[in-house]
Structure formats: C-alpha cells, structure tokens
VEXDREN-2710 file (C-alpha; in Angstrom, 1 decimal):
% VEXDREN-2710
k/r/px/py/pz
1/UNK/0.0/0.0/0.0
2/UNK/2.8/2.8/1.0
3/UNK/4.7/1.8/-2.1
4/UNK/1.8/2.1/-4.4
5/UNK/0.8/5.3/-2.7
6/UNK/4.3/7.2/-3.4
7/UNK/4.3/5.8/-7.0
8/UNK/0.8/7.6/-7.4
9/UNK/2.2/11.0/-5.4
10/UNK/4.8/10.9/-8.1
11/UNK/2.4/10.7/-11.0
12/UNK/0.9/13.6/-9.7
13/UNK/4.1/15.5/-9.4
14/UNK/5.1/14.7/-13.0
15/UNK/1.2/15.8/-14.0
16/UNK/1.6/18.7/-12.7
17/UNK/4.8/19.7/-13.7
18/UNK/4.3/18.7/-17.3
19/UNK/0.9/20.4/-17.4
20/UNK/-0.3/23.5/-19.7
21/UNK/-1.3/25.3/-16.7
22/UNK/-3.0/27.1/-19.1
23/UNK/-5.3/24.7/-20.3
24/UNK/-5.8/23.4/-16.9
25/UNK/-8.0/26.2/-16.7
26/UNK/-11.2/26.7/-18.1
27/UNK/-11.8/28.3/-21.1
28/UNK/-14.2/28.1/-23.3
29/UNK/-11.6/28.5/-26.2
30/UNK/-10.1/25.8/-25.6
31/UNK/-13.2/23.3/-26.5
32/UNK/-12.4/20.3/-29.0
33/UNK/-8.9/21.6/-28.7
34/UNK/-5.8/19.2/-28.3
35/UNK/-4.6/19.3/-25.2
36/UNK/-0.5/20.8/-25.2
37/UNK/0.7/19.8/-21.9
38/UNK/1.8/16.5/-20.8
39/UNK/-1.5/13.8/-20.5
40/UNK/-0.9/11.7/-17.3
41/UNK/-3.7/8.9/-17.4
42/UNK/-4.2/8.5/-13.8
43/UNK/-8.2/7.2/-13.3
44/UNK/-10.4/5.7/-15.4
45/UNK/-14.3/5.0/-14.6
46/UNK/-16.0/2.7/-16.4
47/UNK/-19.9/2.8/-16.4
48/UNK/-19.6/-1.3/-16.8
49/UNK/-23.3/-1.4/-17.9
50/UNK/-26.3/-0.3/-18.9
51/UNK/-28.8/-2.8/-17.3
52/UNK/-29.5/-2.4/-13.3
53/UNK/-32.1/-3.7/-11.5
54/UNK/-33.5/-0.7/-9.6
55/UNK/-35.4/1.8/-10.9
56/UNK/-34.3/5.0/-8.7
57/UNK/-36.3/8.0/-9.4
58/UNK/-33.4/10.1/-9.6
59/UNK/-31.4/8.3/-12.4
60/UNK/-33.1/7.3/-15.2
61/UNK/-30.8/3.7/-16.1
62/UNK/-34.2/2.3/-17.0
63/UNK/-33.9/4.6/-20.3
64/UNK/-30.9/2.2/-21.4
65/UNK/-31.7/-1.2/-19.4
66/UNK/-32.7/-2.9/-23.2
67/UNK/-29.1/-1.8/-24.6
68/UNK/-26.6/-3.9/-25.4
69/UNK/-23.1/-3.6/-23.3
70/UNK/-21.0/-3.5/-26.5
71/UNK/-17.7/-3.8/-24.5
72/UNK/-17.3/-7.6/-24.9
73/UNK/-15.7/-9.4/-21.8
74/UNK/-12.2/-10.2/-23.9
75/UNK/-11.2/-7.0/-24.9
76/UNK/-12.4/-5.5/-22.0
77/UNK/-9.7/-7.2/-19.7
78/UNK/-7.0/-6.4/-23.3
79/UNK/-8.0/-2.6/-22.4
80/UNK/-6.9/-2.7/-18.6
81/UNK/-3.5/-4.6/-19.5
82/UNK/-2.9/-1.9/-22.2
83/UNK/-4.3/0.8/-18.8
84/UNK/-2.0/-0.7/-16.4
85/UNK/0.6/-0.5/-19.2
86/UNK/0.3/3.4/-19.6
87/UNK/0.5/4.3/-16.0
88/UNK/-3.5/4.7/-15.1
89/UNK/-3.5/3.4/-11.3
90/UNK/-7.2/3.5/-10.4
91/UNK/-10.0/2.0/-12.3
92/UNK/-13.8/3.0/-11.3
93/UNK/-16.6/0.3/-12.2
94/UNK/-20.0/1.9/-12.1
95/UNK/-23.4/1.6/-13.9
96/UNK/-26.1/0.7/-14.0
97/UNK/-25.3/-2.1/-11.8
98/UNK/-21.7/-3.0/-12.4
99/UNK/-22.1/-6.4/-10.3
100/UNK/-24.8/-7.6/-12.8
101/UNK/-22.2/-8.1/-15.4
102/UNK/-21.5/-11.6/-15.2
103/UNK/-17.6/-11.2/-16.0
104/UNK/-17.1/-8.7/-13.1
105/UNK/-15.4/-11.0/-11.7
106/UNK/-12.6/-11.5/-14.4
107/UNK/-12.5/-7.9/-14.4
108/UNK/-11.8/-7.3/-10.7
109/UNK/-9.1/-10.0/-10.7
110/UNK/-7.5/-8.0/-14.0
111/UNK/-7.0/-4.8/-12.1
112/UNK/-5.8/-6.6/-8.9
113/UNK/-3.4/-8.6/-10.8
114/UNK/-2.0/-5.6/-11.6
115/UNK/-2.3/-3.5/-8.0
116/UNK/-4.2/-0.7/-9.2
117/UNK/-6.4/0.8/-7.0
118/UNK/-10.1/-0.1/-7.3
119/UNK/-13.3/1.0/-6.5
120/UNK/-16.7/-0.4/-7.1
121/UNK/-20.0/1.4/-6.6
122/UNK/-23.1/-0.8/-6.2
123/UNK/-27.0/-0.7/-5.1
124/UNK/-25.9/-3.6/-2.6
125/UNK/-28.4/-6.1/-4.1
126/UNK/-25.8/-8.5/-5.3
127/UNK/-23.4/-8.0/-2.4
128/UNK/-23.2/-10.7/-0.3
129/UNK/-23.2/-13.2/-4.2
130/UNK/-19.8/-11.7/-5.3
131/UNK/-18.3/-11.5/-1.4
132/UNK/-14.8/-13.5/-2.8
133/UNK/-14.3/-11.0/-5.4
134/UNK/-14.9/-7.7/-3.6
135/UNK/-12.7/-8.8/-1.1
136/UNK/-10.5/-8.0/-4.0
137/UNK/-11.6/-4.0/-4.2
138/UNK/-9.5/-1.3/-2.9
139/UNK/-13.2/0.5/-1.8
140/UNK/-16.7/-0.5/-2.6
141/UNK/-18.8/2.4/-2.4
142/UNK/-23.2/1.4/-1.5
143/UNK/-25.3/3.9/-2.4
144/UNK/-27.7/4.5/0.8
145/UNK/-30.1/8.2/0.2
146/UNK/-31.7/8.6/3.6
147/UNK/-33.6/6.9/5.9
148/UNK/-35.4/3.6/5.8
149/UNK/-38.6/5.7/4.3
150/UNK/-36.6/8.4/2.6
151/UNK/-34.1/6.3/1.0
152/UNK/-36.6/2.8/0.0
153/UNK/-38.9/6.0/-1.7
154/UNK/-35.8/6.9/-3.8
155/UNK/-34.1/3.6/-4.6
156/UNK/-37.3/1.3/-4.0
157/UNK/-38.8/-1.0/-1.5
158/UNK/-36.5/-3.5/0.8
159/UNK/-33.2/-1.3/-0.7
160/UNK/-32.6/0.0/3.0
161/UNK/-32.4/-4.0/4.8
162/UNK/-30.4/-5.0/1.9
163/UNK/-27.4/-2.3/2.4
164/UNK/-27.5/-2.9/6.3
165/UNK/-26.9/-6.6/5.1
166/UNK/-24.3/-5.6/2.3
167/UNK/-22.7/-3.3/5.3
168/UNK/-22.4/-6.8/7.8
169/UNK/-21.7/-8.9/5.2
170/UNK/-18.6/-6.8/4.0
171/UNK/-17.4/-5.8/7.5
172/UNK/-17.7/-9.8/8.4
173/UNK/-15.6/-10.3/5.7
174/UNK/-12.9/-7.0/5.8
175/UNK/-13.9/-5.4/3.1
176/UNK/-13.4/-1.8/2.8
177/UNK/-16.5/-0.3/2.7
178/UNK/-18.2/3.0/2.1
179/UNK/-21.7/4.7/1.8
180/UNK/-22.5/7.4/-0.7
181/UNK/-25.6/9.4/-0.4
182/UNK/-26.9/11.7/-3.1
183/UNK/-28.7/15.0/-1.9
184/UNK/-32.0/15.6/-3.7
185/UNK/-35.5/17.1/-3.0
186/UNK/-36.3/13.8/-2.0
187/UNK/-34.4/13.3/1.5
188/UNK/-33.5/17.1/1.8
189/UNK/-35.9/17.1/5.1
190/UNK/-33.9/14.4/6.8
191/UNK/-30.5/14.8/5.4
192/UNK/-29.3/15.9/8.9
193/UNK/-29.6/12.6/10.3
194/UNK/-26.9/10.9/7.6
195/UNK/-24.0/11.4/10.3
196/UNK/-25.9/9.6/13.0
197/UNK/-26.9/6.8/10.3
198/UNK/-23.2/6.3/9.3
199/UNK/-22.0/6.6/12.7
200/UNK/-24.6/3.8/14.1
201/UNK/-22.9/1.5/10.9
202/UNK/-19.5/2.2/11.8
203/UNK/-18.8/3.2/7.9
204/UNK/-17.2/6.0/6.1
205/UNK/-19.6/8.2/3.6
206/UNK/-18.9/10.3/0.9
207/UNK/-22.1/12.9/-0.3
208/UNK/-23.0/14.9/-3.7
209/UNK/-25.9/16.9/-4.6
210/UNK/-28.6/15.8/-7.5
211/UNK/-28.6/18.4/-10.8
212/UNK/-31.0/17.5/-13.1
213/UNK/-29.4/19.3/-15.9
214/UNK/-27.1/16.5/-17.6
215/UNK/-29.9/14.2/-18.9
216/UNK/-30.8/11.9/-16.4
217/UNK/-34.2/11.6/-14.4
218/UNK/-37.1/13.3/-16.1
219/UNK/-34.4/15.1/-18.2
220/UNK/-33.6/11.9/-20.0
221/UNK/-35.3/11.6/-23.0
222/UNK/-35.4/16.2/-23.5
223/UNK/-33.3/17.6/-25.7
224/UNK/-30.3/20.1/-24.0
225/UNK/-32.5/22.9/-24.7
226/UNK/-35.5/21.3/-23.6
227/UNK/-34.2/20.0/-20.2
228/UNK/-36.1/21.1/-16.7
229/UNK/-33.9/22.8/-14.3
230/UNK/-34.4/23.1/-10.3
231/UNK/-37.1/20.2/-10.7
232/UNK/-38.9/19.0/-7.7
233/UNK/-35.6/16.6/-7.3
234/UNK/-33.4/19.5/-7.3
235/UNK/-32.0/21.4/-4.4
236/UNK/-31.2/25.0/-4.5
237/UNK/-28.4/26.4/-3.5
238/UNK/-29.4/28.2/-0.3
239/UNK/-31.2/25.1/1.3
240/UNK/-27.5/23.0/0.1
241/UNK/-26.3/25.8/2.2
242/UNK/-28.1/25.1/5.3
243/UNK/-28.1/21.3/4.6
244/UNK/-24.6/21.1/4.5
245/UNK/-23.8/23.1/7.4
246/UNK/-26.0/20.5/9.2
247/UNK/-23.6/17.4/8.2
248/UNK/-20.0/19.2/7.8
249/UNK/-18.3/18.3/11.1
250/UNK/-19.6/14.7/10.6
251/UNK/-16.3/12.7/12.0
252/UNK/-16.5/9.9/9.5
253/UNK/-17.5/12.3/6.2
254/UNK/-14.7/11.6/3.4
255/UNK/-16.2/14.3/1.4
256/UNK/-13.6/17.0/1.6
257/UNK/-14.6/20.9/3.1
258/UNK/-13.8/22.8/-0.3
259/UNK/-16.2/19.9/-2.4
260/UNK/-18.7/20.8/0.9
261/UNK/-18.4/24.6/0.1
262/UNK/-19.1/23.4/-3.7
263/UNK/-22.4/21.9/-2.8
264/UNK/-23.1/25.3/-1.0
265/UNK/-22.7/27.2/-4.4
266/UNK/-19.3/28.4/-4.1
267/UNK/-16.0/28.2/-6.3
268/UNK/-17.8/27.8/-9.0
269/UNK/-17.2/27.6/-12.1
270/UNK/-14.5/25.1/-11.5
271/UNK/-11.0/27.1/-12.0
272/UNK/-8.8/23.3/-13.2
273/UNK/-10.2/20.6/-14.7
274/UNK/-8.2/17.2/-15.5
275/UNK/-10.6/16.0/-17.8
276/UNK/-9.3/14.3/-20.4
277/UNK/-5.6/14.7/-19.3
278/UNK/-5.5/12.6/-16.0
279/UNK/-8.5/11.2/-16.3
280/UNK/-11.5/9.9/-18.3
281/UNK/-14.5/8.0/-18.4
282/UNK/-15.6/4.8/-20.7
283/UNK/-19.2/3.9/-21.4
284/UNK/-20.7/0.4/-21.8
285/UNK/-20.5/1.1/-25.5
286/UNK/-16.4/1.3/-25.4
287/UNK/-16.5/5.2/-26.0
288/UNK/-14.2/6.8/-24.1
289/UNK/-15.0/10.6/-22.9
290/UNK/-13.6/13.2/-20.9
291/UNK/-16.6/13.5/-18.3
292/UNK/-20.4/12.5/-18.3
293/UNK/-21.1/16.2/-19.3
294/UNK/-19.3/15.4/-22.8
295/UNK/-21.2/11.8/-23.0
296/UNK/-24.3/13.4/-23.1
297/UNK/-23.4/16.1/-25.5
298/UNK/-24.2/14.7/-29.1
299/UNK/-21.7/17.0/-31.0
300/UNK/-18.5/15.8/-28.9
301/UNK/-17.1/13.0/-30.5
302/UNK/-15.5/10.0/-28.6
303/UNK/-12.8/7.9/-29.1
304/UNK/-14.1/4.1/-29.6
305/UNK/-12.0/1.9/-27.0
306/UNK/-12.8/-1.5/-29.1
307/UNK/-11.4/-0.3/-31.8
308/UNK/-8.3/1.6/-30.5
309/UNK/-5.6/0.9/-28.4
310/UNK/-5.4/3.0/-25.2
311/UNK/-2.8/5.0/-25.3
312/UNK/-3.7/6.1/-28.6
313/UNK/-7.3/6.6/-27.7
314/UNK/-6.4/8.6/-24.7
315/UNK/-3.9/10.9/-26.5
316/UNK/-7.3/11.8/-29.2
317/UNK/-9.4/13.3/-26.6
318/UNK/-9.9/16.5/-27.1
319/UNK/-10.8/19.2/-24.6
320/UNK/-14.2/19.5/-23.1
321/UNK/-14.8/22.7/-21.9
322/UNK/-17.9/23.8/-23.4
323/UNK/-20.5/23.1/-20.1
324/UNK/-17.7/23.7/-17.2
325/UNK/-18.7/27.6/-16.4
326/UNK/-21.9/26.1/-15.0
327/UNK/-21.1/22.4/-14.5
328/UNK/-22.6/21.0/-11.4
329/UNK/-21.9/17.4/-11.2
330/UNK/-19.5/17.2/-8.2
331/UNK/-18.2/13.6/-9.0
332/UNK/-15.5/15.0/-11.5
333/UNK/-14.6/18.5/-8.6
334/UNK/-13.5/15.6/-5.9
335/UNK/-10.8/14.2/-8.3
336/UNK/-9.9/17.5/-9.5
337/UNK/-8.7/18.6/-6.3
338/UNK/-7.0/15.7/-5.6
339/UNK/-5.0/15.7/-8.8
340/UNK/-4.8/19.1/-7.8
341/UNK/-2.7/18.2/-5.2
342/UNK/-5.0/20.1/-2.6
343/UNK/-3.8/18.5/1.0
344/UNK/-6.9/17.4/2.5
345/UNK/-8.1/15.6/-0.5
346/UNK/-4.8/13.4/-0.5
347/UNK/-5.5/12.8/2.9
348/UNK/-8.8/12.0/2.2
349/UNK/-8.1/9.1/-0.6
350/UNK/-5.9/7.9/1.6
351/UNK/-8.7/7.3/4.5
352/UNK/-11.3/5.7/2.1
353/UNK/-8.6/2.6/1.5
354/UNK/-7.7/2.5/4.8
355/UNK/-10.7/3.3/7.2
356/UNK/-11.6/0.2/7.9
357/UNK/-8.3/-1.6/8.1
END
C-alpha cells in the first residue's frame, strides 16, 4: 500500500509539472482543442453497464436497461492490460449495476493482478453473491439516500435491509467499505440525520448533490434545450447551504470541506479541470469521454475503445470545456482537487482505502 501510494504521489508531481497550466484552466476557447501539456492517465471510470435492476427516481438507467453492453468481456480485460501499461493506477466500475455483469469478476481480478487501485459502486443487491471478489476492491462504495422511508422511496422498497446486510456482510468479511448518499429534494428534510446513520454503521460516507441538468431523471429523453432545471428533485443552493452546514463536522464524512463549500454554491465555475488529461471516463459502448457532461453532449465526438488501443485513444481526446462555467456534477470536482494536489483531499483518498483496516 505505502509503495503504491508514493508511485501515485509521483504521477501527480510529474502531471503537474508537465501540465499547460493554461489549459488546466477553463476556457471556453479551448473546446475540442488538443490538449498541449503532458497527458498523465491516472483514473479511469468505467460505467460497466447499462442494465441495473433498480429503478431509482433520480437516475433514469431504466432509459438504457434494453441496450446492449457492446464492450465484450475479452477485450475489456485487453483494455486494462494496455491501462495498467500506460500508467493509469485506479479503475472505477459503475453503472447501471456494475455487479450484474457476469464477467465482473474477471475484471476485478485483471485490475488486482496488476495492483491498481479499485473502487466499485453498487445498489448492494448483489453483495453478499460476489463477497470472494470484492474482497479483492480497494473501496466498494453502496449507495444509501436517507432513511429507511426516505431512501426505499428513492431507490425502491427493501433497498434500505439489503445495504444494512451488504454493510455486515462486507465488515464480516474486511472489506473496505463506504456509503455514498446523493442529496435531492427527495431526503433534503432528513438529510441531517446521515452522520448519525453512518456513525450507528460504523462506515465512512462520501455525499454529492442531484442536478438534473445532464440528462438523467425526467431530463432523460429532452433535448439540451429542452431540459427542466431546479425540478422537484433539485435542491437549491441556499437550502445545500443550510443542509450542508448540518452534516459538515460529521467525523466519518470523506467528502472534503472545499467539495462541501461546492455543494453550497461556491467556487464555481470550477477554476482546473483534469478532464481528459488525467482522467476519463468509458461507457458500456467502449467510448471513451472526458466526463459525463461530454457523453451526453451529441456533437463531442469519442474515441471508440474496441477499436483503439489506449494509449492512442487517450492521446485523441480533445478538450471538453464547453458546459464547465456552469457544471454542477461534483463527482468530476472531488478528483480534480485531488490531482490538484490540494492537502486534504490526498488525505482524504488515503482514508477511504484504509478506514476500515
């Protein structure tokens, strides 16, 4: 673990000292552009699948849950080799429901054959099936949004007994373990309580805030133009305000303060952003983007991962920097402070692999 750690501070290092500090910020005029710095490949999510078997009434997965996962188990596994090969050291699975891919497995032994760090995020349904593998994961992240009634209204009847189980199961078995909960307008009212509810499971958490401006939800099947803003799942800035106010001293809360001050409104728009030089994301269909803002814009083009070799693929992506002066979706501002190199969000990474050790 300490050896892997200082090989990924180094990374850093070099990113930043090879970096166009330039284009590291954002500017419009630097959309589709080829990036001039150094690219670093550091992380790479994977939304594994399309299919899940929840319906939660903030996503809108259900949209996609007839597509075909074109990313085919063998070059899937040809993709990390040719990852681990170019430096990347962590690999995100996500969905959908990554664990309803039946080659998860193979894919979870691929990246821990080659020690890269590895995170999982699930709906806990299929926990306690795949327990030998995830022992595997660096962090497995379960999605919990409230309360018994808040969070079974959101994610859908009996989701709140199967995390508690997914939690025992995992701690039985020492895996490292994590809840993330998703502010919306649906558990706003009790969202105060999340530090007691994480402190009676003995588990780290991590917390965003729902926009419904990206085409998810009801915005999934509108047009950009036609998308609804502030819906009845959004949450404004003033009540994140108060909200997070209510949860920021919570002991166990991995979430770090400047990403809490981004919920509230502030910093924004982002000043860096690493996507598509550290970092990237791949969708079930093999196309690789710089962030889920350019995957669901229809005029950015991806690079096709099943048909090109990574490095190569990696070293196409252009620039996405046409949605940042009002992007909202706080996923992609956690991992650009950390590459960053902001202090307390190295700390923080540090804590989610280790918490429970």
């Amino acid at each position: 673990m300490f050896a892997r750690n200082i090989r990924f501070l180094y990374k850093l290092l070099r990113l930043n000292a090879l970096a166009d500090h330039s284009q590291l910020n954002v500017r419009l005029a630097d959309h589709g552009a080829d990036y001039r710095g150094k690219k670093v490949p550091l992380s790479i999510t994977f939304v594994t699948t399309w299919h899940c078997n929840l319906n939660c009434i903030h996503c809108g997965s259900e949209i996609n849950n007839k597509k075909e996962d074109k990313l085919k188990t063998a070059r899937f596994l040809e993709i990390i080799d040719e990852m681990a090969n170019a430096g990347v050291a962590k690999v995100g699975f996500t969905g959908g429901e990554p664990l309803m891919r039946k080659d998860m497995p193979q894919l979870i032994d691929r990246c821990a054959s080659h020690n890269l760090v590895t995170h999982l995020v699930s709906n806990s349904w299929l926990v306690p099936k795949h327990i030998k593998t995830l022992k595997k994961l660096s962090l497995l992240m379960l999605s919990l949004d409230g309360d018994r009634q808040a969070n079974d209204l959101i994610r859908g009847e009996g989701n709140w007994d199967k995390f508690v189980e997914a939690i025992k199961v995992c701690k039985d078995n020492g895996i490292n373990v994590a809840g993330l909960t998703n502010l919306n307008g649906a558990n706003a009212h009790m969202f105060s309580q999340m530090p007691a509810i994480f402190e009676d499971l003995d588990i780290p958490w991590y917390t965003q805030i729902f926009y419904d401006d990206y085409g998810v939800g009801d915005n999934a099947n509108l047009s950009k133009d036609k998308r609804i803003t502030g819906s009845n799942l959004g949450v404004s800035d003033d009540e994140a305000k108060e909200i997070v106010n209510q949860i920021r001293n919570s002991k166990n809360l991995l979430s770090t303060q400047r990403f809490l001050d981004f919920m509230e409104g502030q910093h924004r728009p982002i000043s860096k952003c690493y996507a598509g030089i550290s970092y990237a994301i791949v969708t079930p269909d093999g196309e690789m983007y710089p962030c889920n803002p350019a995957d669901f814009d229809n005029d950015f083009a991806a690079v096709n991962l099943i048909d090109t070799e990574f490095s190569e693929a990696f070293s196409q992506l252009k620039l996405y920097r046409t949605g940042c002066a009002t992007c909202t979706m706080g996923c992609h501002e956690e991992p650009n402070y950390l590459f960053s190199m902001r202090p307390s969000s190295l700390y923080n990474a540090y804590r989610a692999t280790t918490y429970n050790s």
